[in-house]
VOTORLUM-346466 format. One record per residue (C-alpha): residue in three letters; x, y, z. Coordinates in pm, whole numbers. Layout:
REM residues N
<dolo><r>ALA</r><u>X</u><v>Y</v><w>Z</w></dolo>
...
END
This chain:
REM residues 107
<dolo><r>UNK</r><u>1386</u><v>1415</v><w>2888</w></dolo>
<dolo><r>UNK</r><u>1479</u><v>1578</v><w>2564</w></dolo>
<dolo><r>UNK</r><u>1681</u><v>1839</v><w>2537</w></dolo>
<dolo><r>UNK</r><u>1559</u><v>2210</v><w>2430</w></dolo>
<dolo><r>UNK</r><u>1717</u><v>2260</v><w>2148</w></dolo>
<dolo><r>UNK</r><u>1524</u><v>2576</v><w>2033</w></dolo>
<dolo><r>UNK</r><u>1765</u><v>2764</v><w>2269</w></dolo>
<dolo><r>UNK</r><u>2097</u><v>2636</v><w>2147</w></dolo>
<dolo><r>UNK</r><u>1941</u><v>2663</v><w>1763</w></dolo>
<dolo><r>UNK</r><u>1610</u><v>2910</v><w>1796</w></dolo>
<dolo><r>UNK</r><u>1589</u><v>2818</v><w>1366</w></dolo>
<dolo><r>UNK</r><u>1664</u><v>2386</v><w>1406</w></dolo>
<dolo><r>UNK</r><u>1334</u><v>2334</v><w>1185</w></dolo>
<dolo><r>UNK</r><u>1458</u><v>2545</v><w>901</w></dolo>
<dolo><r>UNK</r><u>1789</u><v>2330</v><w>915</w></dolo>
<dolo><r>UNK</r><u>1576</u><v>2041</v><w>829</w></dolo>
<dolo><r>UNK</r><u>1361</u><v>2208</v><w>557</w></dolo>
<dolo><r>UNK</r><u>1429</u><v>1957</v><w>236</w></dolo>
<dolo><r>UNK</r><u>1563</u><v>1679</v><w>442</w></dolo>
<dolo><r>UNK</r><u>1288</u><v>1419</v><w>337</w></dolo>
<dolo><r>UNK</r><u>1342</u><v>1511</v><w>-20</w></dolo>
<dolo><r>UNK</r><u>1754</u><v>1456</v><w>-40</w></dolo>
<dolo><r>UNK</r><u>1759</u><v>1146</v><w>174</w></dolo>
<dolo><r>UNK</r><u>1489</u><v>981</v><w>-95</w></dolo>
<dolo><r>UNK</r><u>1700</u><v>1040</v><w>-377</w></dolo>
<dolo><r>UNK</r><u>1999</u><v>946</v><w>-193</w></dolo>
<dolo><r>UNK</r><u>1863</u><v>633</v><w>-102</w></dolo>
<dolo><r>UNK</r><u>1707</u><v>533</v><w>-489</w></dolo>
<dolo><r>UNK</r><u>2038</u><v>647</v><w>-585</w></dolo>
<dolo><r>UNK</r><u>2211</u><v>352</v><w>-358</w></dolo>
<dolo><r>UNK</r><u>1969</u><v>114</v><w>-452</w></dolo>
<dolo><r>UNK</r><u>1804</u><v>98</v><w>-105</w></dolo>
<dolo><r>UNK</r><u>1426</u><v>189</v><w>-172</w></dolo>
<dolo><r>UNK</r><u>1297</u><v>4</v><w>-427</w></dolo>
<dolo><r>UNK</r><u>960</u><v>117</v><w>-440</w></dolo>
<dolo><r>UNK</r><u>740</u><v>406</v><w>-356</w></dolo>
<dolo><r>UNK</r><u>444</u><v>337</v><w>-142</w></dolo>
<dolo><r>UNK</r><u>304</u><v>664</v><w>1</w></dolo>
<dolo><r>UNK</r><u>468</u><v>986</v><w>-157</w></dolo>
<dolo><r>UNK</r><u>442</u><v>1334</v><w>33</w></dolo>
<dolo><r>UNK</r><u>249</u><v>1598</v><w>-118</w></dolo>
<dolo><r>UNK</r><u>547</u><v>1812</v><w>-29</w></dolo>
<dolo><r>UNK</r><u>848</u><v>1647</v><w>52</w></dolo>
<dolo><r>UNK</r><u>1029</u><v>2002</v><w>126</w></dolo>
<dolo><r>UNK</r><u>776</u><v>2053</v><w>423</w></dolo>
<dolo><r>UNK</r><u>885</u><v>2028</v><w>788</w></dolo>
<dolo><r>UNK</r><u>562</u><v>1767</v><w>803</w></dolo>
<dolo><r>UNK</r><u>559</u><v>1449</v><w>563</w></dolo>
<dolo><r>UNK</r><u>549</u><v>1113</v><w>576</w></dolo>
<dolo><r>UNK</r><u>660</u><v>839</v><w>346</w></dolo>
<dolo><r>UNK</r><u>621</u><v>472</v><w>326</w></dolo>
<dolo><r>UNK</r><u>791</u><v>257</v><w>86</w></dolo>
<dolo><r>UNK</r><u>987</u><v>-63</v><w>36</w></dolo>
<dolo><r>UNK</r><u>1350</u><v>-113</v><w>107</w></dolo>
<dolo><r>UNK</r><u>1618</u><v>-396</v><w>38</w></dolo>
<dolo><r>UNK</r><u>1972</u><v>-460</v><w>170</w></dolo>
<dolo><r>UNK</r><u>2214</u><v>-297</v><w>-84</w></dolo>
<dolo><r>UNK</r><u>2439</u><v>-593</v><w>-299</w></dolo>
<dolo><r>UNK</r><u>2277</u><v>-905</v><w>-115</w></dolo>
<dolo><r>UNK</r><u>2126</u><v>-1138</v><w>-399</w></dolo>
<dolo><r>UNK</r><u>1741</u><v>-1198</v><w>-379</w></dolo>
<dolo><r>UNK</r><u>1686</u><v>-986</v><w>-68</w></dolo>
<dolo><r>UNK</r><u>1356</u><v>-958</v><w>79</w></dolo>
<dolo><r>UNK</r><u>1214</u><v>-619</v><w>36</w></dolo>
<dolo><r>UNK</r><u>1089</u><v>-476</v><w>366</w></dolo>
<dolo><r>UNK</r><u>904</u><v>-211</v><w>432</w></dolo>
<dolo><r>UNK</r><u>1012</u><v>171</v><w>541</w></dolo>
<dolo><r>UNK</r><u>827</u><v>441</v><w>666</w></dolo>
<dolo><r>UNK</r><u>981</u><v>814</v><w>747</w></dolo>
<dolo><r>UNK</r><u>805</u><v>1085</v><w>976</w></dolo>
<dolo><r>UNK</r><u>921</u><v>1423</v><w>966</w></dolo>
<dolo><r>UNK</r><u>741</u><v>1656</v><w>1242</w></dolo>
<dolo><r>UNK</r><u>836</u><v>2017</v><w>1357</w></dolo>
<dolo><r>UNK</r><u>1062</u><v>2018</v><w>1685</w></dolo>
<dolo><r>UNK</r><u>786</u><v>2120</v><w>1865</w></dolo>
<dolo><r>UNK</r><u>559</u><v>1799</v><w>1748</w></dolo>
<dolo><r>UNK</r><u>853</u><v>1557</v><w>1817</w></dolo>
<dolo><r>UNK</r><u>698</u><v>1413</v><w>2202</w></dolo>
<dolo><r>UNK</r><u>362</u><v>1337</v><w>1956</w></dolo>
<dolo><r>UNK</r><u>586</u><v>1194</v><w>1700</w></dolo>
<dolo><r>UNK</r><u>764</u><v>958</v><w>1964</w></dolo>
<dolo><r>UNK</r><u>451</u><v>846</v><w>2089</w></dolo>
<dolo><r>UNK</r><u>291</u><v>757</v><w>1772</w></dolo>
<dolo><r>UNK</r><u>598</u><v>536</v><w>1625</w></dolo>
<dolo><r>UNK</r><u>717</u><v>389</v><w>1977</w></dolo>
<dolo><r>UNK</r><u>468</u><v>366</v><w>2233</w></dolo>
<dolo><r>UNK</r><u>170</u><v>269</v><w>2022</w></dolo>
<dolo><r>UNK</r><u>223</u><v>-91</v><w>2015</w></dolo>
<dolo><r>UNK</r><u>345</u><v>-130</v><w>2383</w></dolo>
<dolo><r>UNK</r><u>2</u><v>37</v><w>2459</w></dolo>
<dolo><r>UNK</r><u>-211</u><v>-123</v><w>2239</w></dolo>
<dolo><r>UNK</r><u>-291</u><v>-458</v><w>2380</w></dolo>
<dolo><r>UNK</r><u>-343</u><v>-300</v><w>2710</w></dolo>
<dolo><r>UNK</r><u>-617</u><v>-38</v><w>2539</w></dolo>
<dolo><r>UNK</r><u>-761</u><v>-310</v><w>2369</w></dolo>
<dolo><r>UNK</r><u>-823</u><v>-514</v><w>2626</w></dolo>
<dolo><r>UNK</r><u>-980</u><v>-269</v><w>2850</w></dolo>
<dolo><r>UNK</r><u>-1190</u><v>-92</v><w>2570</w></dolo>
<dolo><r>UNK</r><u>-1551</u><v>-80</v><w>2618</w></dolo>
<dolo><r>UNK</r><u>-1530</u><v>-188</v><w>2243</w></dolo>
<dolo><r>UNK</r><u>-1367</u><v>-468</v><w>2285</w></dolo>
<dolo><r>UNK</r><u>-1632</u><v>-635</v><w>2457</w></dolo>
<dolo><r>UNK</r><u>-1810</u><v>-573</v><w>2155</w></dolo>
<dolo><r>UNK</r><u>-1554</u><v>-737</v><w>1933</w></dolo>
<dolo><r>UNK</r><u>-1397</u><v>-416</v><w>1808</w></dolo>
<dolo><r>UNK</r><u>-1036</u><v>-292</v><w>1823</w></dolo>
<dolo><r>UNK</r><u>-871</u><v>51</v><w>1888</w></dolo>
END
């Protein structure tokens, strides 16, 4: 279980206001992302997500791969979790016992 955090730190989302915003410049700045996929509308929010392309810092004709970042509220960090980890353990299982899929259709 995670730990409550809100009690140690009652203000741990305004800690991470901005966060999304100075790790994206620090990581064009090292040569990391390469390209821009998905900007936020806001990166300074405490929700935004961004999807882009990455390589491997100094290593000659790296393949680019791709990157995505979440950022959620403390509170929304169990949903968060969920989406990025237990989606694809769950979604074969779903799938399969869908009432869609016996049309052909996926979840």
């Amino acid at each position: 279980m995670l730990a409550d955090h809100s009690r140690i730190c009652p203000n741990v989302d305004s800690v991470f206001l901005g966060i999304l915003r100075r790790l994206l410049k620090d990581l064009h700045a090292a040569k990391i992302l390469t390209e821009d996929l998905a900007l936020p509308d806001d990166p300074e929010d405490l929700e935004a997500i961004y999807r882009g392309l990455c390589v491997r810092p100094g290593t000659a004709d790296a393949r680019r791969r791709r990157i995505d970042f979440l950022c959620v509220p403390w509170k929304s960090r169990g949903g968060a979790l969920i989406y990025y980890t237990v989606r694809p353990l769950c979604q074969s299982p779903l799938n399969e016992t869908s009432p869609f899929s016996l049309r052909g259709m996926i979840l």
